[in-house]
N, C-alpha and C positions, 0 to 999 in steps of 0.2 A: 734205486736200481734203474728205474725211468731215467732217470738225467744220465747215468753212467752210458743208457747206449744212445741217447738221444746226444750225448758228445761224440760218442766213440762214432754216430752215425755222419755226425757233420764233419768229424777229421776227415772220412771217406769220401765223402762228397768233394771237400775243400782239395784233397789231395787229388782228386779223378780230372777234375777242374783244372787245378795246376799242370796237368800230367799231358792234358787234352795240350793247353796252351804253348808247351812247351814243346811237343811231340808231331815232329814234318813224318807224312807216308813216305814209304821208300819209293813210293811211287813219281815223288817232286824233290824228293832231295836233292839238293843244291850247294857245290863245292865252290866257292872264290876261292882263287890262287893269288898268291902274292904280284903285286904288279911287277914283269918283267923288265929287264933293261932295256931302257929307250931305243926304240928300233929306229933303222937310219932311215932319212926322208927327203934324198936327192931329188929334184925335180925333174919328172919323166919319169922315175924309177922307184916305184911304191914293193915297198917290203915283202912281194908275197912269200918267196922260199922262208925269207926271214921269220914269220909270223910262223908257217909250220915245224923250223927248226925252236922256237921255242915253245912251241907248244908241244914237241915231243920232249924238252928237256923239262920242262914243270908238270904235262901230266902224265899219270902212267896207267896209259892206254896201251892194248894188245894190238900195234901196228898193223900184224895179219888182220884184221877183221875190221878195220877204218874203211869207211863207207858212205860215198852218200855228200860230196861240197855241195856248198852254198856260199856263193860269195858276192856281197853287194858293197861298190866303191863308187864315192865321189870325188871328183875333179874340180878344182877353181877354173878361174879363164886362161889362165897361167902353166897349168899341167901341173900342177900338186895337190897329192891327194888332201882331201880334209877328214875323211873319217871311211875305214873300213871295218865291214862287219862279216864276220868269217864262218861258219862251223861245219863241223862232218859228223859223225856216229861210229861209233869204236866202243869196245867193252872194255870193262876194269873190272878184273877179278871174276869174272865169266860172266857177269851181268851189262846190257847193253845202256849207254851212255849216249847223250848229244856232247860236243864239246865247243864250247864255243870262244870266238875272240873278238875287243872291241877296239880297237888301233883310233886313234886323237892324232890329229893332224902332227902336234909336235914329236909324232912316233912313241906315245906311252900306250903299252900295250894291259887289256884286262882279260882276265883268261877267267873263263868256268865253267863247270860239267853238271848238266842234270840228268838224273837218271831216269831212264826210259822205260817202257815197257814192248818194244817189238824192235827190229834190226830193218830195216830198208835194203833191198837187194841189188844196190848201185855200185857202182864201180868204185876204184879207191881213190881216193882224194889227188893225192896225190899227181898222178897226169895231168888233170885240167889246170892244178895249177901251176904247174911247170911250161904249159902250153899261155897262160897266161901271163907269164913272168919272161915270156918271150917275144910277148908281142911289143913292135917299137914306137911305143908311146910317143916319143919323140916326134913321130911322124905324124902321129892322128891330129883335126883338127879339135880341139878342145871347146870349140863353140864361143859366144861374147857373154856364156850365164853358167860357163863350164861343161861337164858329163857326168854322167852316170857309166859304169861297167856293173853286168849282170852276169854270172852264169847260174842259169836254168839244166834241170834236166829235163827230158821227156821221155816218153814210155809206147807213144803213140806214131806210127807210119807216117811222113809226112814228106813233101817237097818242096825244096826253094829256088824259084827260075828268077825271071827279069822280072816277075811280080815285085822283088827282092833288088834294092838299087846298090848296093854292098855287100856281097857278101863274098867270103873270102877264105881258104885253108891258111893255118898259120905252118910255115915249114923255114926250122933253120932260120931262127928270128926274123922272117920275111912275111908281108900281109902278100900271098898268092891268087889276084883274082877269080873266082870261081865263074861261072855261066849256069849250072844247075847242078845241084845234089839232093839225092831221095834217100829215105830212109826205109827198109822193111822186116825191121829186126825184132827181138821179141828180147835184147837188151836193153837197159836204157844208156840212153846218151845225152851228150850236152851241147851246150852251145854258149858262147860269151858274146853278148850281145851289149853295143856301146853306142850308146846316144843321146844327144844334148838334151841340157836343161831345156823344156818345151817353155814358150814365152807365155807371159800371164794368160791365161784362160777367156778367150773372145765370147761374150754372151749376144745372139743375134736377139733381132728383137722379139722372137718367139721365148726367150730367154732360155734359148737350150746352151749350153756351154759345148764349144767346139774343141776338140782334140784330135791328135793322128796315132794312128798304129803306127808299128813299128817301120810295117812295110810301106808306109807311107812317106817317110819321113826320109828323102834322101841322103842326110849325112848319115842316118843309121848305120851301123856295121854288123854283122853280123858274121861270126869266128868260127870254126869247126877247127877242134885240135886234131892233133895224128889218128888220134883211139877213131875219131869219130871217121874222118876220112876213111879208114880200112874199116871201118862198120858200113859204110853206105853201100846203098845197094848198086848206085849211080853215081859218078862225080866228071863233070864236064868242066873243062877248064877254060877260058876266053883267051 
């Protein structure tokens, strides 16, 4: 009788084990989507609308409730991107998701969702990247080590003058130089922020490693899309 539950005790054990290993929380579960078709990779002219049309046609996310970009792009010396990395937050099936995309320079796109536990109160995706997908790349200088594009959001009241050596509203595919715009809103907003690769890291002989902010760095740019324009509390034009 001993041995009868002294097996019957390790099946339980072996299987809880098994059960453990095999068993993700809903908390981290994580969907890969099939890789999509090669997005197109004209130079100047990196895929953003593209990346969100197929990210709606692979995942199915509740559109109304998409919220919240994040979007980080690099550039060669050349004006082609090499890799961009993309996601917003949207629900599937009422519960709230991150979704995300990894784009390869040859335009092979990877798409995937983890699920989330809270919803971010940002605006929808959507406009920044269309504000994005408008600015003329063509135009920017790319730098001798290429750029970076950012778009950030903020939450926080702030002001950008001549402290600021670019900064600029994008209107009707056009960079429109700005002179000052303030923020004092209790939405949040964004900004696409575009600036070269920083040159190897200068170590003085204190051995502090030297670097520039953003506002430092004169070719930096610095974007405010439409949304944000009509959010500001101020916007002075040069």
């Amino acid at each position: 009788m001993k041995d009868r539950w002294l097996a019957l005790g390790i099946a339980i054990v072996v299987a809880f084990v098994l059960w453990r290993a095999s068993y993700v929380s809903p908390a981290y579960e994580t969907i890969d989507y099939e890789t999509v078709p090669v997005l197109p990779v004209e130079r100047y002219n990196p895929p953003i609308i593209e990346i969100w049309e197929a990210m709606e046609e692979q995942i199915p996310f509740d559109n109304r409730t998409a919220r919240g970009a994040r979007l980080d792009m690099s550039f060669d010396a050349n004006g082609s991107f090499t890799v961009i990395r993309f996601h917003f937050f949207a629900d599937m099936e009422g519960e709230p998701w991150v979704h995300s995309a990894f784009v390869l320079r040859n335009g092979s796109a990877y798409l995937s969702s983890q699920r989330l536990d809270y919803r971010p109160p940002h605006p929808h995706p959507l406009g920044v990247l269309a504000a994005v997908d408008s600015i003329p790349f063509s135009e920017i200088s790319y730098g001798e080590r290429g750029m970076n594009l950012k778009v950030f959001y903020h939450e926080e009241n702030r002001t950008y003058d001549d402290t600021y050596k670019n900064i600029y509203a994008i209107e009707n595919g056009t960079l429109r130089p700005l002179k000052e715009i303030s923020f004092a809103t209790t939405e949040a907003w964004h900004t696409i922020e575009i600036y070269p690769f920083p040159e190897p890291a200068e170590i003085d002989p204190n051995n502090n490693r030297t670097s520039r902010r953003i506002d430092e760095n004169p070719e930096a740019l610095v974007v405010f899309p439409p949304r944000e324009i009509g959010l500001a509390e101020r916007v002075v034009y040069t």
